[in-house]
C-alpha positions in Angstrom: -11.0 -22.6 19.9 -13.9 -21.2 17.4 -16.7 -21.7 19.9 -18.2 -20.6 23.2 -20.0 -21.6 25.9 -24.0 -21.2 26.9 -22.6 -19.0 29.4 -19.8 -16.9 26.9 -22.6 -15.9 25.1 -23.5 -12.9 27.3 -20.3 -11.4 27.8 -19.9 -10.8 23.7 -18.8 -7.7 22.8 -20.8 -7.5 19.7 -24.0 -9.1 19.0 -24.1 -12.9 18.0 -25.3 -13.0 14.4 -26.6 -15.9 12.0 -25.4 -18.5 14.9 -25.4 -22.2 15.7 -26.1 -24.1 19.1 -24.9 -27.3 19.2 -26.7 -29.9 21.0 -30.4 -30.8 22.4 -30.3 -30.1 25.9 -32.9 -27.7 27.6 -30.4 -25.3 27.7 -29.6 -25.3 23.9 -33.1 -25.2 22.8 -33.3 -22.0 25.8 -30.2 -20.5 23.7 -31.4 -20.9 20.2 -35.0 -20.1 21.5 -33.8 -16.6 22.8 -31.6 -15.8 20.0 -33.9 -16.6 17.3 -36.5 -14.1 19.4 -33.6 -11.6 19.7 -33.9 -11.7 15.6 -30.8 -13.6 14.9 -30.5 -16.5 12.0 -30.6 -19.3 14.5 -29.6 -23.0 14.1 -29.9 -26.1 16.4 -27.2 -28.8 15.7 -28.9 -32.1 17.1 -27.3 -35.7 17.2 -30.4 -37.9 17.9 -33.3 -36.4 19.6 -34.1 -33.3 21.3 -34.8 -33.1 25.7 -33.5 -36.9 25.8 -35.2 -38.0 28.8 -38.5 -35.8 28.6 -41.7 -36.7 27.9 -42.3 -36.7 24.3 -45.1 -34.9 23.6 -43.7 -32.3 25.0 -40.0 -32.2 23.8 -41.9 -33.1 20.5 -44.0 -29.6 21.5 -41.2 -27.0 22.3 -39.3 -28.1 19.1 -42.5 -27.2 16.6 -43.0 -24.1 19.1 -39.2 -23.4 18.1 -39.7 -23.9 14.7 -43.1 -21.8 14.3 -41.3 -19.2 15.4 -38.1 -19.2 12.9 -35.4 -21.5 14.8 -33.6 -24.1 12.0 -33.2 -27.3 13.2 -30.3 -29.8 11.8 -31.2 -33.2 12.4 -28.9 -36.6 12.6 -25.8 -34.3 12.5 -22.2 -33.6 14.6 -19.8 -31.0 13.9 -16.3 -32.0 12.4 -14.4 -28.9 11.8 -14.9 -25.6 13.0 -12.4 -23.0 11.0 -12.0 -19.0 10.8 -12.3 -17.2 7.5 -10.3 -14.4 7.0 -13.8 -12.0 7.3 -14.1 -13.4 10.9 -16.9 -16.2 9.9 -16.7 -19.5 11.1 -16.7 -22.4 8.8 -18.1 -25.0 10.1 -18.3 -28.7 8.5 -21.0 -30.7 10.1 -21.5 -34.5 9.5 -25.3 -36.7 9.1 -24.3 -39.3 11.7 -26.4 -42.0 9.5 -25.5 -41.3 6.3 -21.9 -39.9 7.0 -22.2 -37.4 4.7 -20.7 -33.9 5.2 -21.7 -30.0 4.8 -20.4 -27.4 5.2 -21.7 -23.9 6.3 -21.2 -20.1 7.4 -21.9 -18.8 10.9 -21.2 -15.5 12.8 
């Protein structure tokens, strides 16, 4: 109900702000990639690894590109609960998968 698509994300009506991208695939790291380069506060939400199924090196590569250039990452985590705050944030709790311990933080 709280979240959107890859896709949603060009038809907002106002700009994203400090966002999060949920997931490793080539087309979440493309997301977070552009938004962080659009100037947005940009975090990756990733399970296990990034680019399952790649070769290494270079999955490995691409992340630390990402990184260098101001994208967060969040390892070893799953979101649990996304919520709306009353100033139109979203809340989201996010769980470490290993250690089961829970966050929460404040998205656009």
């Amino acid at each position: 109900e709280y979240a959107i698509t890859s896709d949603d994300i060009f038809s907002l009506e106002k700009a994203p702000g400090k966002t999060l991208v949920v997931g490793a695939s080539y087309i979440s790291l493309e997301c977070g990639g552009f938004l962080t380069g659009l100037g947005f506060e940009t975090s990756i939400m990733v399970r296990s690894i990034v680019l399952r199924g790649f070769d290494r090196d270079c999955a490995d590569r691409i992340q630390e590109d990402l990184v260098a250039s101001g994208t967060r990452f969040i390892h070893k985590c799953v979101p649990v609960k996304i919520e709306a705050t009353p100033e139109g944030l979203r809340k989201v709790t996010y769980e470490n998968v290993e250690t089961k311990q829970q966050h929460v933080e404040m998205f656009e």
